[in-house]
C-alpha positions as CSV (number, residue, x, y, z in Angstrom):
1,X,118.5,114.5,-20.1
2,X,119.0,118.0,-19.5
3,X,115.7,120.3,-18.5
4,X,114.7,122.8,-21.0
5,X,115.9,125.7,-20.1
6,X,112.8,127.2,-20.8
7,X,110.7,125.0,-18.5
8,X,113.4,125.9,-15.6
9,X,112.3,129.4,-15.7
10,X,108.4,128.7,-16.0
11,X,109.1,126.0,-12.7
12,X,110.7,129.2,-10.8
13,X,108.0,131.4,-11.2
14,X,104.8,129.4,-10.8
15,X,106.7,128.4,-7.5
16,X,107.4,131.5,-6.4
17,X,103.3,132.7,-7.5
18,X,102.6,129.8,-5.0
19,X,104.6,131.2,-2.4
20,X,103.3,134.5,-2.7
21,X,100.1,132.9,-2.4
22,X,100.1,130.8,0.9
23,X,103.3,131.8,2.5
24,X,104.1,134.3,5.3
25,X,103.7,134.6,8.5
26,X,100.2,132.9,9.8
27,X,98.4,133.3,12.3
28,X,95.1,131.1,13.5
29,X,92.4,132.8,15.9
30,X,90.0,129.8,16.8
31,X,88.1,132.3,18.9
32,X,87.1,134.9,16.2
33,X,87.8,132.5,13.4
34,X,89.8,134.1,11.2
35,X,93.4,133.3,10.0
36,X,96.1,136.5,9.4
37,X,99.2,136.6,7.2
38,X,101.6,139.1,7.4
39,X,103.2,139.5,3.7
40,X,105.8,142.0,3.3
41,X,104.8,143.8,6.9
42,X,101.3,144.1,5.7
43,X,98.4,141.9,7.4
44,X,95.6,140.3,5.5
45,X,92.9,139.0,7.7
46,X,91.0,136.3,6.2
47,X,87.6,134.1,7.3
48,X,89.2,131.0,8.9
49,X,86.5,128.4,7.4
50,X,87.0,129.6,3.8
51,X,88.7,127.8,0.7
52,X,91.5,130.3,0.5
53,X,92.5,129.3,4.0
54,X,91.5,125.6,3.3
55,X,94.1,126.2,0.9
56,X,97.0,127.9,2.6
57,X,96.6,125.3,5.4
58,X,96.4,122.3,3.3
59,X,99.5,123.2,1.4
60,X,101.5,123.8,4.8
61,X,100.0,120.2,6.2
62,X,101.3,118.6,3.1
63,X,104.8,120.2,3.7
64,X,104.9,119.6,7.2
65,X,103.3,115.8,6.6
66,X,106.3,114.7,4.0
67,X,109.1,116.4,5.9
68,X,107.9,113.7,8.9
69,X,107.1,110.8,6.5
70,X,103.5,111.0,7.4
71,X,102.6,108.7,4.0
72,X,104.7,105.9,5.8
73,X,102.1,105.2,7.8
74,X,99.5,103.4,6.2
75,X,99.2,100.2,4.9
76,X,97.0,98.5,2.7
77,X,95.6,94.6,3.1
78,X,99.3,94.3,5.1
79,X,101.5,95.7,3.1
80,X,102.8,99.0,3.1
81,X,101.7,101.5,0.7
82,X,103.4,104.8,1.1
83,X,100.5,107.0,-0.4
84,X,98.2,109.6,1.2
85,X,94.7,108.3,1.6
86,X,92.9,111.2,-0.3
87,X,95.5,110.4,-3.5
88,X,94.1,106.6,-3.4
89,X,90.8,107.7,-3.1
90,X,90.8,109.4,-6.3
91,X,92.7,106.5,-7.5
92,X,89.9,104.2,-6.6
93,X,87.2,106.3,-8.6
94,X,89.0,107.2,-11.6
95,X,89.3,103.1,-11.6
96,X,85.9,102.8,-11.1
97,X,85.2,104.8,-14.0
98,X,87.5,103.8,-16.7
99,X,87.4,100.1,-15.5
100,X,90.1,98.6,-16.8
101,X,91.2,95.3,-18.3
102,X,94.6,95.8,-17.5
103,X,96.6,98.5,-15.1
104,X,100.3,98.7,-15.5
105,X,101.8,100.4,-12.2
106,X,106.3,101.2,-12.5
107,X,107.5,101.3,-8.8
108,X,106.4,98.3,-6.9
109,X,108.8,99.3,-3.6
110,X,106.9,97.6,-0.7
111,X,104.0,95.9,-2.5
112,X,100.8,98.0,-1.1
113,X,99.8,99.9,-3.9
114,X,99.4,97.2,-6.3
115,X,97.6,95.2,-3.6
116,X,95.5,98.1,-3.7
117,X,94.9,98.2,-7.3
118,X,94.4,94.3,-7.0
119,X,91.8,94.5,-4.5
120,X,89.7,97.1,-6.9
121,X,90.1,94.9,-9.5
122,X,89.0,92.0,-7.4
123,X,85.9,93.6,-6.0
124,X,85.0,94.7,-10.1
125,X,85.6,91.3,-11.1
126,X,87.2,92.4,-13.6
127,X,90.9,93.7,-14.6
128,X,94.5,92.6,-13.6
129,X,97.4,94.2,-12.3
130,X,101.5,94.2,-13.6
131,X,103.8,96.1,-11.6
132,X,107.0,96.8,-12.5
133,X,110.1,97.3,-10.2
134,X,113.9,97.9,-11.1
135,X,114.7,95.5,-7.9
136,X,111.8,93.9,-5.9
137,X,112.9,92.8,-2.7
138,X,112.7,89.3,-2.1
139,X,110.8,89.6,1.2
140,X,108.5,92.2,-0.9
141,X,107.9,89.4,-4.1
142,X,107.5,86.6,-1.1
143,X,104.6,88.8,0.4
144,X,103.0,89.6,-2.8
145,X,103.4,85.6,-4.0
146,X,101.4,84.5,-0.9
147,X,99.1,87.1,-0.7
148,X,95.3,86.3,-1.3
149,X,95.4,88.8,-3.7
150,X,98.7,87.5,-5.6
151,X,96.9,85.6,-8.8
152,X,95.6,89.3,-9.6
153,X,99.2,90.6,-9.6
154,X,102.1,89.9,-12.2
155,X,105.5,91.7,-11.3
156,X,108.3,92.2,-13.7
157,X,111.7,93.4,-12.5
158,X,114.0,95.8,-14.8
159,X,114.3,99.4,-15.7
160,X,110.6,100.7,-16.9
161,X,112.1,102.5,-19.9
162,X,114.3,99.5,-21.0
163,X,113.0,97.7,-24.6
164,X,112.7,94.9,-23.4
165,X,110.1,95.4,-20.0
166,X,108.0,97.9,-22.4
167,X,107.9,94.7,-24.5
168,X,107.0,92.7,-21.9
169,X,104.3,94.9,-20.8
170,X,103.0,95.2,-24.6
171,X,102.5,91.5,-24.5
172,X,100.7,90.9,-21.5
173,X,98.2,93.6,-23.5
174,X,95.1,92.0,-25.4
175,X,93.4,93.8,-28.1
176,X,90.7,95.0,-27.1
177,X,92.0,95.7,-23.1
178,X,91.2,99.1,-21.7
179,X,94.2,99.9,-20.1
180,X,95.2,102.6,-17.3
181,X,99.0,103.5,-16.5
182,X,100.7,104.8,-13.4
183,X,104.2,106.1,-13.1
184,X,105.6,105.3,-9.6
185,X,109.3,104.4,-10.1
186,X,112.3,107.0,-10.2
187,X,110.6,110.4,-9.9
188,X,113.2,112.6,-11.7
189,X,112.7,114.6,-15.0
190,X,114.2,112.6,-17.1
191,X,113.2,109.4,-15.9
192,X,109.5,110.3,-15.9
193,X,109.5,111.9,-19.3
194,X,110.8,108.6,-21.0
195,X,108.1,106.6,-19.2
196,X,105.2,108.9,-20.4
197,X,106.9,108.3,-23.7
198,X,107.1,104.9,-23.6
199,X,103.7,103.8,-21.7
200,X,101.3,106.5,-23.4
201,X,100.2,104.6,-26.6
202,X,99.5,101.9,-24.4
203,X,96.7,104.1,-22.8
204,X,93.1,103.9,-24.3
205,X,90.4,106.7,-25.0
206,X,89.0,108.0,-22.2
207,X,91.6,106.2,-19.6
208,X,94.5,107.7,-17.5
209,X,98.1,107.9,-17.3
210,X,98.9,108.5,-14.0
211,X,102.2,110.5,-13.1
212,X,102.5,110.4,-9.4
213,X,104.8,112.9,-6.8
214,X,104.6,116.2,-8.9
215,X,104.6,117.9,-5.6
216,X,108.2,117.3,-5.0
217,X,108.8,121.1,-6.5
218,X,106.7,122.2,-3.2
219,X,109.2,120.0,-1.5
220,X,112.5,121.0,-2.5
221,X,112.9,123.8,0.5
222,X,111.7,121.4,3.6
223,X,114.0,119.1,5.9
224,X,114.3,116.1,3.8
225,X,114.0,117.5,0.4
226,X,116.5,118.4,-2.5
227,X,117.0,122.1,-3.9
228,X,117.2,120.4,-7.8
229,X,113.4,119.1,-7.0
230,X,112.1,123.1,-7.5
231,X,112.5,121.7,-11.5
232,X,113.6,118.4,-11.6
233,X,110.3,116.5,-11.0
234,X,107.3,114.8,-12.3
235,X,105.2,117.7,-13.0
236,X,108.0,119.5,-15.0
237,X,107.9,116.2,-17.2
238,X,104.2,116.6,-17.6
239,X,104.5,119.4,-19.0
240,X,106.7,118.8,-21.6
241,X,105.1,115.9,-22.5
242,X,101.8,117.7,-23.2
243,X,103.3,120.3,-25.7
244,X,103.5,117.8,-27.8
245,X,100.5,115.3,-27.1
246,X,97.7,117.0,-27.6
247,X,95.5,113.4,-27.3
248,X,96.1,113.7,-23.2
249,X,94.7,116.7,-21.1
250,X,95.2,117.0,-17.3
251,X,91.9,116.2,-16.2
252,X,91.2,114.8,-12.5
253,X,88.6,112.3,-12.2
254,X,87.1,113.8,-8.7
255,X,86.9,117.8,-9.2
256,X,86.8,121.2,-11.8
257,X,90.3,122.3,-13.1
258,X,89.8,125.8,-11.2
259,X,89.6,124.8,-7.6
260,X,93.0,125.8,-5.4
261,X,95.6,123.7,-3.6
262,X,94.3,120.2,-3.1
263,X,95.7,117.6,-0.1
264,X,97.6,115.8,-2.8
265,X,101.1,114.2,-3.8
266,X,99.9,113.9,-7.6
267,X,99.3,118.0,-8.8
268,X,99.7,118.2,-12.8
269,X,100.0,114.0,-12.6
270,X,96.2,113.2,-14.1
271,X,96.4,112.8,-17.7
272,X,93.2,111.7,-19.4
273,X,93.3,110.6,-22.9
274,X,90.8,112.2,-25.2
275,X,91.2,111.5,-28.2
């Protein structure tokens, strides 16, 4: 699936308004606590504990954190869970919220995230947990069998947009479950618009579908990333998908629509369903 060619030329420039926005030349004083950029030869001195610099900073750390696999490090009940802590934490309260019969997660990789989701569910007595995974590795489905949390889970292995795993997932649905996706598997264009596609209807009023790693446009110029990720990503998915699904809005469960760069993998990935 080819990206719009339209949507191309919307991802270069809200990029590049992003760039003009935090990048330059910085320059921290901790002793009169301000932080300078130099943009186009000019300096702009600004109040170092203030949210625009919160902001600039925050969207360096994340650069500088993914190009050195900073989300490898955590783990979750033993399993690794390759997420940033302030991402799950949102997670955890948009969860709380909705609280959900069921929680379909695509991308199981190394088992940690829907541990985490099983724990949730575990501590709310209430909900269950089906992950989905176009190969789980046996030491990963061994782990996740023995786990104390493992008669929370169910795993399916196959592609997330193939008939028949949707149809697997539809059946594991009861009627009247209140249901929460996440989208976690392949993060390219294509691949994430058929999920949102294919998992949305399963989404009830006033739960989320979850589209994870939007920032990978913000990643496409740092050791480790990929040039095509400036438009070939999550986000870019998103918003095709909203233009024509007007029952979702992006909506985070933790904070207004207006504040700035966030510490975040998941920009443009909260979809709430509304109607």
């Amino acid at each position: 699936m080819q990206l719009p060619y339209e949507l191309y030329s919307q991802g270069v420039a809200d990029y590049k308004n992003l760039q003009s926005a935090s990048a330059g030349k910085c320059t921290i004083d901790a002793d009169h606590r301000t932080l300078t950029v130099v943009r186009n030869g000019v300096p702009v001195v600004l109040p170092l504990y203030s949210p625009a610099v919160f902001d600039a900073i925050s969207r360096h750390w994340v650069r500088v954190g993914w190009s050195l696999g900073h989300y490898g490090r955590f783990k979750w009940m033993g399993l690794h869970v390759l997420q940033l802590p302030e991402d799950l934490m949102r997670l955890q309260e948009a969860i709380f919220r909705v609280q959900p019969d069921l929680i379909v997660e695509t991308g199981i990789c190394h088992g940690g995230s829907i541990v985490f989701l099983a724990s949730l569910c575990k501590i709310l007595n209430k909900g269950r947990v089906v992950g989905i995974d176009i190969h789980i590795m046996p030491q990963v489905r061994r782990a996740l069998q023995s786990h104390p949390l493992g008669s929370w889970l169910t795993t399916i292995e196959g592609d997330s947009t193939s008939p028949q795993v949707i149809e697997r997932v539809r059946n594991l649905r009861r009627q009247d479950d209140k249901v929460l996706v996440i989208l976690d598997s392949a993060h390219d264009y294509a691949h994430v618009l058929k999920e949102l596609e294919a998992y949305s209807s399963l989404v009830t009023l006033g739960s989320y579908l979850i589209a994870e790693d939007g920032i990978m446009y913000d990643l496409h110029d740092v050791p480790g990333g990929d040039p095509t990720w400036l438009v070939d990503n999550p986000a870019s998915a998103v918003s095709v998908f909203l233009a024509s699904h007007p029952e979702f809005i992006l909506a985070r469960p933790d904070a207004p629509a207006d504040r700035g760069v966030e510490v975040t993998y998941w920009p443009a990935g909260w979809l709430r369903r509304v109607r």
